[in-house]
Structures are given as C-alpha cells and as structure tokens.
C-alpha positions as CSV (number, residue, x, y, z in Angstrom):
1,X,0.0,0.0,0.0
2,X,2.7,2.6,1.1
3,X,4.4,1.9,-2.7
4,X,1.1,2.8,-4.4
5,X,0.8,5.6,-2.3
6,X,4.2,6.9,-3.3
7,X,2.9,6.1,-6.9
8,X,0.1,8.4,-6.5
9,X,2.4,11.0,-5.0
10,X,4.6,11.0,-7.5
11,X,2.1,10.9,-10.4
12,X,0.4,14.0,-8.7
13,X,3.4,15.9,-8.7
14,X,4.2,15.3,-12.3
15,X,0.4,16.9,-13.2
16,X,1.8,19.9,-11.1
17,X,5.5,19.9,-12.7
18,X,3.3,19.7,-16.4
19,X,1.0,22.6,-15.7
20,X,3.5,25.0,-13.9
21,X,6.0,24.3,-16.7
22,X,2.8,25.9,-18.8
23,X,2.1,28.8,-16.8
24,X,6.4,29.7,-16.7
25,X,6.5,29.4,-20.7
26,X,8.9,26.8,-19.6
27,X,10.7,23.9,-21.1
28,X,12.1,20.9,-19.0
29,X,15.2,19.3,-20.1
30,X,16.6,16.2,-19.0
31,X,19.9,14.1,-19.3
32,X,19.8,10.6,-19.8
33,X,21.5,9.8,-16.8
34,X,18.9,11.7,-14.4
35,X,16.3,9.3,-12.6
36,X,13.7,8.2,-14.3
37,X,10.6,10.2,-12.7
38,X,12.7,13.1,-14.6
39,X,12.8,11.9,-17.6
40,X,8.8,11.2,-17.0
41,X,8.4,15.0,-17.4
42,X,10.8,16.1,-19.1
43,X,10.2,17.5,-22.4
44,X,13.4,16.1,-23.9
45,X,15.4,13.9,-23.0
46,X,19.0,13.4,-24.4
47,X,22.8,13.9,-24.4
48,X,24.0,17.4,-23.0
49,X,24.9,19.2,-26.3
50,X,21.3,18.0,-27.8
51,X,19.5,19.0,-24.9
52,X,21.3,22.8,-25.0
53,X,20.6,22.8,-28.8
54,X,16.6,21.9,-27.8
55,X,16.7,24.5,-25.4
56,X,18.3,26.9,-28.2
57,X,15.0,25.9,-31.0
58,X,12.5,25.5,-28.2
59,X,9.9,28.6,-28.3
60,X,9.6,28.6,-24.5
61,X,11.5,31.6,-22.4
62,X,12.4,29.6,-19.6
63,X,14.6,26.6,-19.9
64,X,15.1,23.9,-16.6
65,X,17.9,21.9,-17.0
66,X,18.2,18.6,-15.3
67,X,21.8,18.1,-15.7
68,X,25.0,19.0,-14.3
69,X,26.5,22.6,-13.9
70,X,28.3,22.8,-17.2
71,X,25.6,21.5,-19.1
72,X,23.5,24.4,-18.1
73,X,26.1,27.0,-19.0
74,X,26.4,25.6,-22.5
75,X,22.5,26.2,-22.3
76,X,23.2,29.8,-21.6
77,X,26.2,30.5,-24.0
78,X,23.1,29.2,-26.9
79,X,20.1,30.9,-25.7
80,X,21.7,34.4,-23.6
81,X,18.1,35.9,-23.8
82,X,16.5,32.7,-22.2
83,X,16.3,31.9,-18.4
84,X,18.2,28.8,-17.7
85,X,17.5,27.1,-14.2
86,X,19.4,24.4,-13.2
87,X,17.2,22.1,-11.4
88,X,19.9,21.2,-8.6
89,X,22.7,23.5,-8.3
90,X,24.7,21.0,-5.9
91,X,24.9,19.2,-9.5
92,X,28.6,19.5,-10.2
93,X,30.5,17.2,-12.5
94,X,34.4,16.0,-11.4
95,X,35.4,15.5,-14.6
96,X,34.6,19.9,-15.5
97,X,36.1,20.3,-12.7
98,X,39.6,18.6,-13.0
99,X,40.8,21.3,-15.2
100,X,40.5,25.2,-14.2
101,X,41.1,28.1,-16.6
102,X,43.8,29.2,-14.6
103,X,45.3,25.8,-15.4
104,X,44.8,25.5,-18.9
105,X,46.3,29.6,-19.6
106,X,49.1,27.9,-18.1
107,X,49.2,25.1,-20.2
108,X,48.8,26.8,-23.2
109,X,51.8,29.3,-22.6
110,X,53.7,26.1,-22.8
111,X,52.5,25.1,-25.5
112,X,52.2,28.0,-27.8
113,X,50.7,27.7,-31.4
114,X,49.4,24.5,-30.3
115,X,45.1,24.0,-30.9
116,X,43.3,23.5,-27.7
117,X,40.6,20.8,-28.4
118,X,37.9,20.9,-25.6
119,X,35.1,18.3,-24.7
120,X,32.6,19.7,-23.8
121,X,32.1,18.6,-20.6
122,X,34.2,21.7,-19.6
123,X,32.9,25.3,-18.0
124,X,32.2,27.8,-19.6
125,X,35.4,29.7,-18.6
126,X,37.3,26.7,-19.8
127,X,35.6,26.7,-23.3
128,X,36.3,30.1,-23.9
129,X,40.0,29.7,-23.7
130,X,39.6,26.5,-26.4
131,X,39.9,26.9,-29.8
132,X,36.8,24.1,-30.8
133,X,35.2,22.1,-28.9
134,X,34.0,18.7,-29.1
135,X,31.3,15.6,-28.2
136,X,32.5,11.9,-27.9
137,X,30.3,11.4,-31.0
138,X,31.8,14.3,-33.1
139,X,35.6,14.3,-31.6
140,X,36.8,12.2,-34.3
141,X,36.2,14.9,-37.4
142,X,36.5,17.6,-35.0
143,X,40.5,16.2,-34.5
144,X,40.7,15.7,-38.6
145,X,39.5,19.1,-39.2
146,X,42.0,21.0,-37.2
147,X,45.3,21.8,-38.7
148,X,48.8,21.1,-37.3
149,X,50.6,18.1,-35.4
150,X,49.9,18.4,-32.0
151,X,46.7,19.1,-30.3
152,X,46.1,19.4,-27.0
153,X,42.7,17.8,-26.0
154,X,41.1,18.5,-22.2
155,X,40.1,17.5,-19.9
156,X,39.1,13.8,-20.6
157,X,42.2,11.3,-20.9
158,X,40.4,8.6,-21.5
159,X,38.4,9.8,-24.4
160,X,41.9,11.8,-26.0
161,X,43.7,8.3,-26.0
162,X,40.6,6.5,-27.9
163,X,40.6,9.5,-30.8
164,X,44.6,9.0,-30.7
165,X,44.2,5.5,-31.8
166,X,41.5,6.8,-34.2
167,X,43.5,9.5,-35.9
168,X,47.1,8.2,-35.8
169,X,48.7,11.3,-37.8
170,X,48.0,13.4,-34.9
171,X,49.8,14.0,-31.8
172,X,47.2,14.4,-28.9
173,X,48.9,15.6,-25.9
174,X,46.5,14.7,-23.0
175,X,45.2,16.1,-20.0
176,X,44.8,14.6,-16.7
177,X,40.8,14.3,-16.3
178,X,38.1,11.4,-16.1
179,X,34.7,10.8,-15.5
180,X,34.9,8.9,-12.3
181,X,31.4,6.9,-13.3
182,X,33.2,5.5,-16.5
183,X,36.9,5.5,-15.4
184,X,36.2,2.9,-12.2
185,X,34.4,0.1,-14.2
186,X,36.2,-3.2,-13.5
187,X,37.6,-5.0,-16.2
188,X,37.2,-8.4,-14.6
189,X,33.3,-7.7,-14.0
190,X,32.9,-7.1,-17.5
191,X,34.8,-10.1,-18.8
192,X,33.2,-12.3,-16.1
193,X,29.7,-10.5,-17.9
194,X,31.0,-11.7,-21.6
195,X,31.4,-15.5,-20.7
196,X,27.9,-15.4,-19.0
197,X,26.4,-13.9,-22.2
198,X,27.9,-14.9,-24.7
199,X,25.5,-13.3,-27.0
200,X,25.4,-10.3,-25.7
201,X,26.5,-6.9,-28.0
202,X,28.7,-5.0,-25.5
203,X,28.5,-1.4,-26.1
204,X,31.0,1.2,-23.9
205,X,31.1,4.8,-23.7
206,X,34.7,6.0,-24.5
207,X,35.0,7.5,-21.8
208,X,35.4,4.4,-20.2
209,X,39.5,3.0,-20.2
210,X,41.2,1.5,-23.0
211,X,41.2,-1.8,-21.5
212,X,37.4,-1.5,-21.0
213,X,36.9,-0.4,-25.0
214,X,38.6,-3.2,-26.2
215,X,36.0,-5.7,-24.6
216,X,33.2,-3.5,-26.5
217,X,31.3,-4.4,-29.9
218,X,30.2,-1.2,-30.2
219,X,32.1,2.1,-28.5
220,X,29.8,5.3,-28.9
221,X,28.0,8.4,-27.7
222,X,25.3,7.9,-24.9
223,X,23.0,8.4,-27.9
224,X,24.8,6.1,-30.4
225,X,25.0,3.3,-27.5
226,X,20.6,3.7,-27.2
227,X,20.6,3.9,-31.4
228,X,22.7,0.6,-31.5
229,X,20.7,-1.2,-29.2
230,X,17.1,-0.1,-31.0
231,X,18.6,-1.0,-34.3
232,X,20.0,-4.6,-33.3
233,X,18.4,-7.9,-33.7
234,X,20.6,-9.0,-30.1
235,X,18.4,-9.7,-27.2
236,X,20.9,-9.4,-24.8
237,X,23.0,-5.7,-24.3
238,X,26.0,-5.4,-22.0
239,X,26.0,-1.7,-21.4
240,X,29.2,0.2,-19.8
241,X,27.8,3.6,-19.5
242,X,25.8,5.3,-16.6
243,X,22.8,2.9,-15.9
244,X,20.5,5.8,-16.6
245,X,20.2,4.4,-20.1
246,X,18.4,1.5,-19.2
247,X,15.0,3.2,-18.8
248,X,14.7,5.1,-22.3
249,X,15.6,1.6,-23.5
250,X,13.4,-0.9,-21.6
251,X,10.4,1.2,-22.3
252,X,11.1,0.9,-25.8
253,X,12.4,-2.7,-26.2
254,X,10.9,-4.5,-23.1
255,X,11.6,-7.8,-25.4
256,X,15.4,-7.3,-24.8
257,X,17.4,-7.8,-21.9
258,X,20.0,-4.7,-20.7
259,X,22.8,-5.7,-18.6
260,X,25.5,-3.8,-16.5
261,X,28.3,-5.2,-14.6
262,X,28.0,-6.2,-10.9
263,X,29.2,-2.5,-9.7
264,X,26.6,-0.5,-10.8
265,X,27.3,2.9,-12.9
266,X,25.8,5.6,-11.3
267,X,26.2,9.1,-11.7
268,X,25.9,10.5,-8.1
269,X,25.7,14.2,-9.0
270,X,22.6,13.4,-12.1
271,X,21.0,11.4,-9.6
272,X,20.6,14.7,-7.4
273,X,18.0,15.7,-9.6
274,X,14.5,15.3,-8.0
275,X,11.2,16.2,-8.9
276,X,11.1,18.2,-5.9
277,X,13.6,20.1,-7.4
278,X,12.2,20.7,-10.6
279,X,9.1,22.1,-8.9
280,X,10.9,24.4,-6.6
281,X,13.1,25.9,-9.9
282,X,9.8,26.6,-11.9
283,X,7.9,28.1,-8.6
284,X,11.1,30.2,-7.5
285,X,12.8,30.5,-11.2
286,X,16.1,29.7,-9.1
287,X,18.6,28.8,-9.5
288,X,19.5,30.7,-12.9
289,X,22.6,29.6,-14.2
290,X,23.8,32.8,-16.4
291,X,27.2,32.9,-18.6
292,X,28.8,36.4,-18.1
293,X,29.6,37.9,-22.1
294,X,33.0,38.1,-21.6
295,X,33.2,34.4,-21.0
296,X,29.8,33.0,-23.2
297,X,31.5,34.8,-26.6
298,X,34.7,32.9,-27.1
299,X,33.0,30.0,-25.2
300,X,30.2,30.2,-28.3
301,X,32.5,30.7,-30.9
302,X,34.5,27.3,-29.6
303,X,31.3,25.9,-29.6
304,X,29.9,27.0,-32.8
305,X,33.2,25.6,-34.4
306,X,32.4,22.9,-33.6
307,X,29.1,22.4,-35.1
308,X,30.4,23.7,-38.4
309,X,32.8,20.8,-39.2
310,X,31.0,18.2,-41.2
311,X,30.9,14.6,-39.4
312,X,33.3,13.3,-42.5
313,X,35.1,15.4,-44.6
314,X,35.0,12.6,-47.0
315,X,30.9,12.1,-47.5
316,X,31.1,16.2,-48.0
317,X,33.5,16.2,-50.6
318,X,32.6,12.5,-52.4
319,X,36.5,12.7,-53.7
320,X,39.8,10.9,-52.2
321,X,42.9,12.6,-51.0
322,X,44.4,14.9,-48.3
323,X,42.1,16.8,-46.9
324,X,42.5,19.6,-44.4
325,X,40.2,22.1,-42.7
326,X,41.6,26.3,-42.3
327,X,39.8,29.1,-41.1
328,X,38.8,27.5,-37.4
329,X,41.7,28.7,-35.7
330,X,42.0,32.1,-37.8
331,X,39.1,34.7,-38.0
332,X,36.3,33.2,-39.7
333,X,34.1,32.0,-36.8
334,X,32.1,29.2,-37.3
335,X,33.5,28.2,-41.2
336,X,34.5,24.5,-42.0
337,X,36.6,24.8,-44.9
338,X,37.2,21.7,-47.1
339,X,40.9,21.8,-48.5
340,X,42.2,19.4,-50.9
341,X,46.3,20.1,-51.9
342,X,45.7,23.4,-50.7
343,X,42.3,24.0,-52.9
344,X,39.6,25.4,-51.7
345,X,36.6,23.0,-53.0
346,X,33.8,23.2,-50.6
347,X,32.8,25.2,-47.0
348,X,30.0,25.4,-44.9
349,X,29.3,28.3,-43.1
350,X,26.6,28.7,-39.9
351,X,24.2,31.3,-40.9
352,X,24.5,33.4,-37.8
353,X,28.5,34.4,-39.1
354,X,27.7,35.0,-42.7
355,X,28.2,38.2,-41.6
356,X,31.5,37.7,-39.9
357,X,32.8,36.2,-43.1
358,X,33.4,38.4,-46.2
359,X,35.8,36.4,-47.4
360,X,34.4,33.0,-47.3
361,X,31.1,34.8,-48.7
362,X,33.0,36.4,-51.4
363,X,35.3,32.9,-52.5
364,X,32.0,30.4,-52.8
365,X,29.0,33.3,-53.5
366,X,27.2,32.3,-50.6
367,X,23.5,33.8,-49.9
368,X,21.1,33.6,-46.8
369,X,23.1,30.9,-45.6
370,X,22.7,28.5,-48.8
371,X,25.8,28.0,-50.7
372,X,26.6,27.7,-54.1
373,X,29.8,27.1,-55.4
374,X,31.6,30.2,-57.6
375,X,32.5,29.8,-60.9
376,X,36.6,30.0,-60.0
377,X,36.1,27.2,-57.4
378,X,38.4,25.7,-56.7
379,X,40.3,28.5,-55.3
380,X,43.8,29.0,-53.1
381,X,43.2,28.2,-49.8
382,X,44.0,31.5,-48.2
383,X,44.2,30.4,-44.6
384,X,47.0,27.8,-44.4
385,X,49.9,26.7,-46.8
386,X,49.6,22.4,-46.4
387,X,46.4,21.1,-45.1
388,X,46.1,18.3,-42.8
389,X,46.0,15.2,-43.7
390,X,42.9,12.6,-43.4
C-alpha cells in the first residue's frame, strides 16, 4: 500500500510539474543519466549538447535543465536571452572540474601555437579559452578538421587516447581528467559478464578505459550506444555507460534484456536531480545559471566551431585525398573549410556568421546561408599553406 501511495504522490506531482512548466512558458530538459521520474516530465530527453541545442530551438522563455552545472552553461552560452535554471545547483561534474582556466592559460603558454581541443564537458570559462570544442560522438572529425601536429585535447584522458588511436597522424597531448562513473568500471566484471552472455552486444562509452573499450562491440556516444541497441536484432546488451540508459531503452524494447556489470554505474551528481527540485526551480525560477559575455562569446564561438565541421570530410567532398580544414583557428568564426592540396573545393558556413565572413562569402558566392559554389572554385586556400591530412 505505502508503494502505491508513493505512486500516487509522485504521479500527482508530475500533473503539477506539467501545468506550472505551462504557466512559466517553460521547457524541461533532462539528461539521460537523471532518474527516471525526470525523464517522465521532461520535455526532452538526451545527451547534453542535444538537450542545449533543444533548449536553443525551443519557443519557451524559460529553460530547466536537469543536468549537471556545465551543461546548463552551454544552455546559456546558446540561448543568452533565455532563463536557464538548473534544477539542482549541488549538481557538479568532477570531470569539468579537473581542469580550471587558470590551469589551462598555463598550459597553453607552454605550448604556444598548439590547438586546444575541448570536450565539452568543460565550464564555460574553460571553453572560452579553447579553440573548438567537441562531443564523444563528433571528436573524431572535429581532430581531422584542425590543422597542425599536435593538439592538446582537455580535460578527458580517457576519451583523447581513444581518438589518438583513431586519428594516428596526430599527436594528442593529454590532460589529466576522467569521469569517475566511466573510469572505475572493472575490467574483470565485465569479462566475467561476456562469458555469461555470450551473445550479448557490448557497447561502452569512450570515456570508459582503454582496457574496458577493447572488450566493447560497439564504443559510442550515450545516444549512439541507445541507437545501436534499438537498431540490433541482439536480445541481450552489456551496457558500460551510466545505468540511466536502461529506462529510455526498456520502455522501448521490453523484449530485450540490458545488462551492467555487478558494480553498478551511477552518476551521483545526475541522480541529485529530483522532482522536488524541478518544482521548486519553476515556482522560485532559481537557480538561474547565467554565462557572463565576456566568457559565453569565445566560449560560443569554440562551440559554434564545432558544429560547423562536417561529421566526414570525405561524404562532403565524395572525392579521395588529403584533406584539411583552415579558417577554425583564424578569424572566420564558425567556417568549415574543405581543403584538398591546398584548394579550396567546398565550405559550410553557420548562418548566424555569414556576416563575420566576407571572405568565405565572397570565395564560394554564398546567400542567406545557402551555398553555391563560384565559378573559379576551386580556389587558393588563403588560410594555411599544407592542409592536414585525413
């Protein structure tokens, strides 16, 4: 009886969560690793970047993230003139905060001319001192794209040492950080898992350790590791990512079996988010997480780099060869520029910078954010003498 009462309780609050979130013009964002009476009223629910980029098309004013600390900032860097709560401001993430901007200017004096490469599960402040950011599902055309050697990638070891083994040419100089959750999962738990179920598909989140990715079928995004799964004809899943998965997943293939090892992968600081918190953010509109401008405009533009380079260089151009990217780490904001022996062939520019980028506008006759290639395409790439390679 006391569990259906708690039912009830819950399922009245989720009515009152629903019907404030109307009356605040108010949209409710959750991670996937948040509990599952979250994700019940959330309006989306998804990987941090996604979620800020809902937030960012979403027609509501107020946005209440139920996340972590620097997934709300990235909220605010992509919608300034919204109100972004975030639901439990005790929500921290270790891994943002094993690297410091104070730490990173330091760094970078050491290494001068070298590209900082950011995940971005990194503050604000931390962002704005990168040069591009990245996402574990982008990181690998993200590393392509930028020109140079050696690239320094923060603040997650783990996930720099699986793009190194993905993009050879480079030379990733790493950073000390982890995600706790990902870094701790035992390796003899998830073999001892394998010989149980044998048929399983194991699928691992890179930020999990190198010796826990080579057990893994399938190594992906949070998002690609849930796509996988729908789109496999397995029944049984090993999954070595935050357990928080599991629900999205079982509610949509209650046929299939989801498996974790024996030491459970919980997120303690997603978990902090309650429906009693979500409540108290839309009646009090605290707390509101709020990126200064000094910090959210070079934290955007790292950001908005980032969404300009293509997934693969090589779908975008349909043509073999060395391929490099220019015009990220000089002035043109948010321009992917597709160079092939130094030619320029093809770009892509977000719309918001058109106006930021006369020269790219003038090279391929872009208009309104629709390209069309000039006549004297291709051109000299006028950004860097030898591209990088692919």
């Amino acid at each position: 009886m006391a569990e259906g009462m708690a039912q009830a309780d819950a399922a009245a609050l989720k009515r009152k969560i629903r019907e404030l979130a109307r009356e605040r013009d108010a949209v409710i964002i959750s991670h996937y690793y948040c509990v599952p009476d979250v994700h019940d009223v959330a309006d989306f629910v998804g990987d941090s970047l996604g979620l800020s980029q809902e937030a960012q098309r979403s027609p509501q004013k107020v946005v209440v993230f139920c996340g972590v600390h620097f997934m709300a900032e990235t909220a605010s860097i992509l919608c300034p003139d919204k109100t972004v709560l975030l639901a439990n401001l005790d929500a921290g993430c270790p891994m943002a905060d094993m690297i410091t901007p104070e730490a990173l200017a330091k760094r970078k004096e050491e290494l001068p001319g070298v590209p900082v490469l950011t995940y971005v599960n990194s503050s604000a402040a931390v962002k704005a001192l990168s040069d591009i950011c990245c996402t574990s599902a982008n990181v690998t055309a993200v590393m392509r794209s930028l020109p140079g050697e050696r690239i320094l990638m923060t603040p997650d070891r783990n996930l720099a040492l699986r793009t190194q083994a993905l993009v050879p040419d480079k030379e990733i100089l790493l950073w000390p950080g982890f995600c706790p959750t990902h870094h701790r999962v035992n390796l003899a738990e998830v073999k001892a898992l394998k010989e149980e179920h044998p048929d399983a598909l194991v699928l691992a989140h890179p930020e999990c350790q190198p010796k826990i990715l080579a057990e893994a079928d399938v190594i992906g995004s949070t998002s690609g590791i849930i796509k996988a799964c729908l789109e496999s004809d397995r029944k049984e899943f090993v999954i070595l990512t935050e357990e928080g998965v599991t629900y999205p997943l079982k509610k949509q293939r209650p046929d299939k079996v989801f498996l974790g090892p024996a030491t459970p992968m919980i997120c303690p600081n997603m978990k902090k988010n309650s429906l009693a918190d979500v409540l108290k953010a839309l009646e009090t509109l605290t707390p509101v997480i709020k990126v200064p401008e000094e910090i959210r405009a070079p934290a955007l533009r790292a950001v908005e780099r980032m969404m300009a380079v293509p997934r693969d260089w090589r779908t975008l151009a349909g043509i073999p060869g060395r391929l490099g990217a220019c015009c990220i780490i000089h002035n043109c904001i948010a321009t992917a520029l597709l160079v092939v022996d130094g030619l320029l062939l093809a770009c892509h520019i977000h719309p918001r910078t058109l106006p930021q980028n006369p020269l790219c506008n003038r090279l391929l006759g872009w208009h309104h954010g629709q390209s069309r290639l000039a006549p004297r395409v291709p051109a000299p790439c006028p950004c860097v003498s030898r591209p990088a390679p692919l």
